[in-house]
C-alpha positions in Angstrom: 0.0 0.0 0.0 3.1 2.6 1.2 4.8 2.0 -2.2 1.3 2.4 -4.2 0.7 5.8 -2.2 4.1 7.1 -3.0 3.7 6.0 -6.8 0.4 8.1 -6.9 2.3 10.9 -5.2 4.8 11.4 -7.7 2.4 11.3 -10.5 1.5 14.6 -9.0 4.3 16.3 -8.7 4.2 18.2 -12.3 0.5 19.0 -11.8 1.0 20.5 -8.2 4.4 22.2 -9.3 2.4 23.7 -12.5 -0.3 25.0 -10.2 2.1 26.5 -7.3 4.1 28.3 -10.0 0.9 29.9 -11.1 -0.8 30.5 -7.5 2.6 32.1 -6.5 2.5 34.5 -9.3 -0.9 35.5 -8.9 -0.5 36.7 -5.2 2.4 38.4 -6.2 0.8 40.3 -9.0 -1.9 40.6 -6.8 -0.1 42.3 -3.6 2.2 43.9 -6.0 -0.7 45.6 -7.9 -3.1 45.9 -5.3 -6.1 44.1 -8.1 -7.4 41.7 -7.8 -7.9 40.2 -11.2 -4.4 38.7 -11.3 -5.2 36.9 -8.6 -8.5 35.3 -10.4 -6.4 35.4 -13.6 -3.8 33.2 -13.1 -5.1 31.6 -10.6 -7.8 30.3 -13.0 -5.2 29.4 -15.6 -2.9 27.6 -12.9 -5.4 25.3 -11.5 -7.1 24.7 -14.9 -3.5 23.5 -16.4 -2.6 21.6 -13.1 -6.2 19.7 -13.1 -5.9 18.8 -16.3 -2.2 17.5 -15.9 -3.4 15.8 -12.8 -6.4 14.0 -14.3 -3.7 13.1 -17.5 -1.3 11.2 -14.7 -4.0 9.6 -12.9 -6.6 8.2 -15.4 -6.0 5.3 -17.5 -3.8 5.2 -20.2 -7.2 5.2 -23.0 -9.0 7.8 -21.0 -5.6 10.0 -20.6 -6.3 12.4 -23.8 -9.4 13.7 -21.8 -7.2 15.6 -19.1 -5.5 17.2 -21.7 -8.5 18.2 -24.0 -10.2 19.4 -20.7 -7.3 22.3 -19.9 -7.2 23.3 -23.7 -10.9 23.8 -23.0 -10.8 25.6 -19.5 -7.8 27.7 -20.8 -8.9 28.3 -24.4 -12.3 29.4 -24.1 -11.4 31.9 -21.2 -8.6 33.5 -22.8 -10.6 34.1 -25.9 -13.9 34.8 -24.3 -13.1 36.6 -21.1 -9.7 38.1 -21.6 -10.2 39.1 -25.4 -14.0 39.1 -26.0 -15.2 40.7 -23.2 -12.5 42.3 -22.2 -11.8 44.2 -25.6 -8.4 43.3 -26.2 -6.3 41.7 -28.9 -5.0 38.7 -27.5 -3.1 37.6 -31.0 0.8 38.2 -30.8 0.2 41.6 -33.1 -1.6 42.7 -29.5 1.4 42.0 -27.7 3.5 44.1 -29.8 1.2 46.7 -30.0 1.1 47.0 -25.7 4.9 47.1 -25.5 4.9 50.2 -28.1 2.5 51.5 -25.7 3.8 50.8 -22.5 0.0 49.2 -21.2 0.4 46.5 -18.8 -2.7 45.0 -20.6 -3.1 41.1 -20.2 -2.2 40.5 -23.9 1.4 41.9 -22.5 1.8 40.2 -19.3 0.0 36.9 -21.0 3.1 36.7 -23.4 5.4 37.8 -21.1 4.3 34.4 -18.7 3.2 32.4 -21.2 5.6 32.6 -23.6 8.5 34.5 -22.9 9.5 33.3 -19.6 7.3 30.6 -18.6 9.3 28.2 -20.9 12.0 28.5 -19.7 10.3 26.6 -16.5 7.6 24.4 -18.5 8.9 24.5 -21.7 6.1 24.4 -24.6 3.3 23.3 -22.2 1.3 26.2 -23.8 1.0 24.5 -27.1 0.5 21.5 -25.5 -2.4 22.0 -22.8 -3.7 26.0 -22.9 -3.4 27.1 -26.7 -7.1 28.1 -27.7 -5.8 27.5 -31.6 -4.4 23.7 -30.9 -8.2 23.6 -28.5 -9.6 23.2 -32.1 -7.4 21.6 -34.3 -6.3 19.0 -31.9 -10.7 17.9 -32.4 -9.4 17.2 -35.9 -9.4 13.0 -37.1 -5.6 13.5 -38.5 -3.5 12.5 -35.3 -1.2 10.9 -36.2 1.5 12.6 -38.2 3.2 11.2 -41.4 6.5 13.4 -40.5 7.4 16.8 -41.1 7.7 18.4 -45.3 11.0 17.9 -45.8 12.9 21.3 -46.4 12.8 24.5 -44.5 8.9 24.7 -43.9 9.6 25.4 -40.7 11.0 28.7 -41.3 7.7 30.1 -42.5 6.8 30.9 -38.6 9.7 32.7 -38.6 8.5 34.7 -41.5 5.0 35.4 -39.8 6.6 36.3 -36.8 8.6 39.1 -38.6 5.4 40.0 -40.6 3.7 40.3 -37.7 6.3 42.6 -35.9 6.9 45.2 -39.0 3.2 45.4 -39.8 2.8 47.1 -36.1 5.8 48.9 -36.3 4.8 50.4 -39.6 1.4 51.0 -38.4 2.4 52.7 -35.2 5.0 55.0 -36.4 4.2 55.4 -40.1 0.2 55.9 -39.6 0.4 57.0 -36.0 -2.2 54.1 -35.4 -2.8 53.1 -31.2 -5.7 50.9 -31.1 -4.4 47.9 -31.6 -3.8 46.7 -27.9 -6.9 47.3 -26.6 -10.6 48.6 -27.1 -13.2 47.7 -29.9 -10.7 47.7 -32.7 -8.3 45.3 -30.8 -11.3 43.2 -30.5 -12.1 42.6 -34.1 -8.3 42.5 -34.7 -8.3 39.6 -32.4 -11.8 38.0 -33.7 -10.1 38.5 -37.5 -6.8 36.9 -36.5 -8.2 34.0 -35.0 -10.8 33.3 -37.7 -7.5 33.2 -40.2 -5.4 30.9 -37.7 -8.6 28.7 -37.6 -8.9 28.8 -41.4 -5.1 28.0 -41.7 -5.0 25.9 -39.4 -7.8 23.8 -40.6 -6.9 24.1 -44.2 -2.9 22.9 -43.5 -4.5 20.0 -41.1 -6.9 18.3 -43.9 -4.2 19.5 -46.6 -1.2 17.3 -44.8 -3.5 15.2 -42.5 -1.6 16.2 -39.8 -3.7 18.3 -37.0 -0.4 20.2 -36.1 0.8 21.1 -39.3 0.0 25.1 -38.2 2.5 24.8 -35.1 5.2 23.3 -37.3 5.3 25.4 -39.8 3.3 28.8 -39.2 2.0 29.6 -36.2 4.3 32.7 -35.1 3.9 32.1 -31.2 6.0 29.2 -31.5 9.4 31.7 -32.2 9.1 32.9 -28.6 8.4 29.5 -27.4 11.1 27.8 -28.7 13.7 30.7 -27.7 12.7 29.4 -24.0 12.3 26.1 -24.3 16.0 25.1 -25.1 16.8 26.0 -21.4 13.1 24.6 -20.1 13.6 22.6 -16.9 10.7 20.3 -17.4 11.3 18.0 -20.5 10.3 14.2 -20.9 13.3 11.8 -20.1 13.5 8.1 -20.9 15.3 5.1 -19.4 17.6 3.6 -21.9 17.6 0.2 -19.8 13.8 -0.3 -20.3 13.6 1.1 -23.7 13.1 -1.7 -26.7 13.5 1.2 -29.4 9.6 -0.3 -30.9 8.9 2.8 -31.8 5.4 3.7 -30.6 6.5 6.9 -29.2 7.8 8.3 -32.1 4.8 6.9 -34.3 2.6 8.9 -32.3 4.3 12.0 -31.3 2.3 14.7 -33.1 5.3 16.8 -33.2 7.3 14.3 -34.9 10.6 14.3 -32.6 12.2 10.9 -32.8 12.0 10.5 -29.1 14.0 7.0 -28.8 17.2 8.7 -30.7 17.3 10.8 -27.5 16.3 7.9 -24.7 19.6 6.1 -26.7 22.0 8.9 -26.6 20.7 9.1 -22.7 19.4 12.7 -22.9 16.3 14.0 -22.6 14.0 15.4 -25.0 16.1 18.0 -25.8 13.7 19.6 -29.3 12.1 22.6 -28.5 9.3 20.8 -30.9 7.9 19.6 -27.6 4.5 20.1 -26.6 4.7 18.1 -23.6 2.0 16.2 -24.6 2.2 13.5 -23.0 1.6 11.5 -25.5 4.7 9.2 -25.7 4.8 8.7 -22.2 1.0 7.4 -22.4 1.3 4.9 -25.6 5.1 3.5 -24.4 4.0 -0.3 -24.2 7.3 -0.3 -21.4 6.8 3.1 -19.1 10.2 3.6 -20.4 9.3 7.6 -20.5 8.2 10.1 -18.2 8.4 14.2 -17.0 11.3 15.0 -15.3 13.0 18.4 -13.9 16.7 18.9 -14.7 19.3 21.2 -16.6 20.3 20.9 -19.4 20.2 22.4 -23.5 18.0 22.0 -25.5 18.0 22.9 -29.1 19.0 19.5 -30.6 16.3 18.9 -33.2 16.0 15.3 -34.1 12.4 15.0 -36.2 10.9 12.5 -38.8 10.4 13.5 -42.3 7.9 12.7 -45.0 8.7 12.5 -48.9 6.7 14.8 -50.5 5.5 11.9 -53.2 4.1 9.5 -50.5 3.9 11.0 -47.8 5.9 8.6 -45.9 9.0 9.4 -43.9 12.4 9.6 -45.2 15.6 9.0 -43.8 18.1 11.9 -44.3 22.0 11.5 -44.5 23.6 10.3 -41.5 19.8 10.0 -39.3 17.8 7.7 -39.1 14.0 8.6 -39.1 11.6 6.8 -38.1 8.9 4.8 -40.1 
């Protein structure tokens, strides 16, 4: 019974660390400030993400997906309806850009700066994985499992958005003098315009490459941030060489496509700032060779499957081996 106990115990140790890193920031904001909607804020967010990680460790392995689905839910529909919608501000990156020029400490702006900025370097990617209101939808999508990645420099189109993003603001601001995109009724359709195109991109690039991630690997602009963080995240997923066959199912089913036994081999962890932190590969190893772990270490060291373009299938490039 003691050894069961202390099992269940450390299944809980990423859900309760997730939700005291968030409870801890919200009284701060919230004594710092003197508001009180920090507090209700993050707090929300915090316990939403650490119930959701919570119910992921303790259900059973078929019923594990509904722990994740239920945070992209709890977070997703309050950032976009409270925080955006009702609150009249543009949550999309643009929105973030446009509070800094303005010097607003509007939630858009202390949103990225937690979320995405600095929050990763804790947590990694667990935005994309468990709070993004974009992935909320696209992860309802049938195409789960991922052929690999276009082989090329796809990836660098986010990169691209990113920078679109950036100098439209800048040229709107200083060339046109413009100031409401952070917040008020303008911001709000911004917002409500941007996410009907990520949705239509999203959607489109999911049934075009029957992958429901293909957005995040190759467009979505949030994930520049992300990744910047992420290479130095403390949380990643490790594996135990000893109890690792090398069958493959992780890798099959990762929808980020990161060759996760090429790392359990080399004995690192996951070190690709691809990384959701999913979960999935931990769920579907046949072994429990993997699991969450806190560490230090860089990251940065991309090791991903790749598809030909003919049948879709993946392809081994010089030197790598990727995965089938």
């Amino acid at each position: 019974m003691g050894k069961k106990k202390q099992f269940a115990f450390k299944k809980l140790i990423v859900p309760g660390a997730v939700m005291l890193a968030f409870w801890t920031l919200a009284v701060a904001l919230w004594q710092g400030t003197g508001q009180i909607m920090p507090l209700f804020f993050f707090g929300y967010i915090g316990t939403s993400v650490g119930v959701g990680l919570g119910l992921y460790a303790a259900l059973p392995r078929k019923k594990k997906p509904l722990g994740r689905r239920l945070a992209l839910f709890l977070v997703g529909t309050f950032l976009f309806g409270f925080a955006a919608v009702q609150g009249l501000e543009n949550m999309q990156i643009e929105g973030f850009f446009f509070g800094l020029l303005a010097g607003v400490f509007q939630a858009a702006v202390v949103h990225y700066l937690i979320a995405k900025i600095f929050g990763p370097l804790l947590f990694g990617r667990l935005w994309c994985g468990w709070a993004c209101w974009t992935a909320m939808i696209l992860d309802l999508l049938p195409y789960k499992r991922s052929s690999g990645r276009l082989p090329g420099r796809w990836g660098w189109l986010r990169y691209g958005h990113f920078g679109l993003s950036l100098g439209l603001v800048v040229l709107l601001w200083f060339g046109f003098g413009y100031r409401a995109g952070a917040t008020g009724q303008q911001a709000l359709y911004w917002f409500l315009a941007g996410s009907a195109l990520y949705y239509g991109l999203g959607i489109g690039l999911a049934v075009a490459l029957k992958d429901n991630r293909a957005f995040c690997k190759y467009v979505c602009p949030v994930s520049v941030p992300l990744k910047l963080g992420a290479r130095f995240a403390l949380l990643k997923v490790k594996g135990e060489p000893a109890r690792c066959n090398g069958c493959q199912a992780c890798a099959r089913m990762c929808p980020m496509d990161i060759r996760i036994p090429d790392y359990t081999q080399a004995g690192t962890r996951v070190l690709s700032t691809e990384c959701s932190l999913c979960q999935t590969c931990i769920s579907v190893c046949p072994r429990n060779a993997l699991g969450l772990s806190f560490g230090l270490d860089l990251g940065g060291k991309e090791l991903l499957r790749q598809r030909t373009e003919t049948s879709g299938r993946p392809e081994a490039l010089p030197g790598q081996e990727v995965v089938v």
